[in-house]
N, C-alpha and C positions, 0 to 999 in steps of 0.2 A: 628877909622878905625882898630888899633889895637883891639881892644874887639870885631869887629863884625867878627874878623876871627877866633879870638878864639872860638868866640860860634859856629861858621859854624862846626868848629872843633872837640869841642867837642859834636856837634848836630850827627857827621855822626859816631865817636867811640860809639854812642850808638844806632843807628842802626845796626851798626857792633856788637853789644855782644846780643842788640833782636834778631837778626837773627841766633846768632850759641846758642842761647837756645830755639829756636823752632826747635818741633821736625819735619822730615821732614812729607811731608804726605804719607795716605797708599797705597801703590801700590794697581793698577787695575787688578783684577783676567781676565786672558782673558780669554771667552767663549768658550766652547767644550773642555776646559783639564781638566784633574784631576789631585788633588793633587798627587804628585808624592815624592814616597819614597827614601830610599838613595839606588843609585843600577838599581833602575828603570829609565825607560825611558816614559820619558810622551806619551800618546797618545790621539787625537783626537776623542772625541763621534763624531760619525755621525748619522743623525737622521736614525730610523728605518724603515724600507720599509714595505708600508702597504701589507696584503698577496689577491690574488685577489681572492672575491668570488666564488665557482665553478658554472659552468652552471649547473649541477647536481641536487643540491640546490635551485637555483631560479629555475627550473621547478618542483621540487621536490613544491615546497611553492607556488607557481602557480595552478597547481593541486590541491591541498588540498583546497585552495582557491574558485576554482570552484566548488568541490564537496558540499563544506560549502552553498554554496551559491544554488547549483540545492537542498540541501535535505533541507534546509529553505523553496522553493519556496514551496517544494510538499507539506512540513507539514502545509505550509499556507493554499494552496488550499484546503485540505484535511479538514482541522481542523479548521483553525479560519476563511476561507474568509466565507461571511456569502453568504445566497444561497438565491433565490428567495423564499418567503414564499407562501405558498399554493402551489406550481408546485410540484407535484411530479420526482421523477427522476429515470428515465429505468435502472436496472441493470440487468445484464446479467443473465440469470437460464438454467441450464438444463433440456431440456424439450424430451426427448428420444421417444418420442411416439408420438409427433407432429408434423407433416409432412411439417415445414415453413420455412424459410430460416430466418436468424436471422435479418436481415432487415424489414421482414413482422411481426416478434412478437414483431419487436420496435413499425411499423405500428398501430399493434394491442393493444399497450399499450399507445401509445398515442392516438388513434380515436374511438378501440372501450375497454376499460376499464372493462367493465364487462365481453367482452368475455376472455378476455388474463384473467381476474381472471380465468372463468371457463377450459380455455385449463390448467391452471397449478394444479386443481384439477381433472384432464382428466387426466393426466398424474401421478397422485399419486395412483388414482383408476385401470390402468392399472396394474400399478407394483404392488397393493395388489391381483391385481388376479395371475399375473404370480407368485406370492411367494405361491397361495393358489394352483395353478397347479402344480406347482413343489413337495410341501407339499403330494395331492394327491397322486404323482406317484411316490414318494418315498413308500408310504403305499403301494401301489398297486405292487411293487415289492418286499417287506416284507410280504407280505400277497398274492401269487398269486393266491389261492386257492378261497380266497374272490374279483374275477376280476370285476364281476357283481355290486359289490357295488361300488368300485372305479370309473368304467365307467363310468355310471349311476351320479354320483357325479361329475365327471370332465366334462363331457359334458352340465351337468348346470350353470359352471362357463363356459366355452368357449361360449356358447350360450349370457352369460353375457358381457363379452369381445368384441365377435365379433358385439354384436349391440351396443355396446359405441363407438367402432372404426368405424365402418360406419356412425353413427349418426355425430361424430365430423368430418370427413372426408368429409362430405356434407360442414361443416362450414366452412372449410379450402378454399372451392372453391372459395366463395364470396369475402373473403379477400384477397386471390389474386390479383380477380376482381379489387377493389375498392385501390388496395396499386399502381397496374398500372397504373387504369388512375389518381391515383394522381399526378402521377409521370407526365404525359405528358401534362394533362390539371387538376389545384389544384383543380378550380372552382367547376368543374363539377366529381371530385371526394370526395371532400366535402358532395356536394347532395347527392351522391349514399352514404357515410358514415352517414350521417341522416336517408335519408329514411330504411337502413338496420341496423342499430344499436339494437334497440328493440327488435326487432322480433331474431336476431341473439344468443340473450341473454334470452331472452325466451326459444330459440329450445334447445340452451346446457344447461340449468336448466332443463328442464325437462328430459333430457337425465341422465344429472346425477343425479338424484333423484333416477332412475330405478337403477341404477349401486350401489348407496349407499344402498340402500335397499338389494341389496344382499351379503357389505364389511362392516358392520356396527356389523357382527355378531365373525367376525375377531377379531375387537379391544378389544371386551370385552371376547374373547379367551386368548389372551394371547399367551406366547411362550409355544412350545411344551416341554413336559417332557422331561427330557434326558435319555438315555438307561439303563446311569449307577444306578445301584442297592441304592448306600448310595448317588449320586447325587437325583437321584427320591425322596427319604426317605427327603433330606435337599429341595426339590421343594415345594411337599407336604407341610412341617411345615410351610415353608415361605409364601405358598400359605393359609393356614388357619389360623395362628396367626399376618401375617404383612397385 
């Protein structure tokens, strides 16, 4: 009995000297302080406040967004969607001398083909005579003394002019005709677009044959000399050596 208290005894003085040579343990850093210096006074991080996007911005990026996206769609349409092969496709011309509303030269380029070629060479034939009337009667006020030849010259071209434009003015009527009653019955504006097709394309070739025969002497004229002295001299060279 005696020995088991002694050992209990000296079992707990050495629990007693393990424990004051361990060292203790390390203190827990608490969250949101900083080390704080001598002097100082600790303070609390708080977390940062997010800042809020402006409206300004997301419409600003909204906007750009849609633009991206309309000038994608046109460059598609434009450029790579691909197009029905063989169909031709109407675009729009300037035609100053043809008396149609631009819905009837759509007409005309989809039913009658040949004739919508010959109104846009109706229309180029026009303007080489008015540039050769004008030509004219610039001379003819340079030279008034010479009015006999001027005349005489301009009234061969007007004579020119004025039966191209009545000839085509007759064809104008038809296609009227036949673009309205497509419009209210197809069926039967179809027929009238067969049975007048040909003959339509016939009458303005032959009309402009007459008209080229008298602008054909034009193209291989060339532009008029200029007034000036050393421009004339440099027309000249250009015109015999190039």
């Amino acid at each position: 009995m005696l020995g088991f208290g002694k050992k209990k005894k000296k079992t707990e003085e050495e629990n007693k000297t393990t424990a004051a040579q361990t060292p203790p343990p390390p203190e827990k850093k608490s969250k949101g302080k900083k080390p704080s210096k001598e002097g100082d006074v600790e303070e609390t991080s708080l977390p940062k406040k997010k800042k809020p996007v402006a409206k300004k911005k997301i419409f600003t990026l909204l906007l750009l967004l849609v633009v991206i996206g309309v000038s994608s769609f046109l460059v598609y349409t434009q450029f790579f969607k691909e197009k029905e092969p063989g169909i031709p496709i109407y675009t729009k011309v300037e035609l100053n001398h043809v008396n149609l509303p631009e819905e009837m030269l759509q007409f005309s380029f989809e039913h009658f083909p040949n004739l919508y070629a010959s109104f846009i060479t109706f229309n180029r034939e026009v303007t080489l005579i008015d540039k050769e009337l004008a030509w004219i009667e610039s001379v003819a006020q340079k030279y008034p003394e010479q009015v006999k030849i001027t005349t005489a010259e301009k009234k061969v071209w007007e004579n020119g002019k004025n039966t191209l434009v009545k000839d085509f003015s007759k064809l104008e009527k038809p296609v009227k005709e036949a673009y309205v009653l497509f419009q209210v019955n197809e069926a039967q504006g179809l027929v009238q677009v067969e049975e007048k097709e040909k003959e339509l394309s016939e009458t303005a070739q032959n009309s402009l044959k007459t008209a080229q025969d008298l602008t054909k002497k034009l193209k291989s004229r060339g532009p008029a000399p200029p007034d000036n002295f050393f421009q004339g001299i440099m027309y000249k060279l250009k015109k015999k050596f190039l």
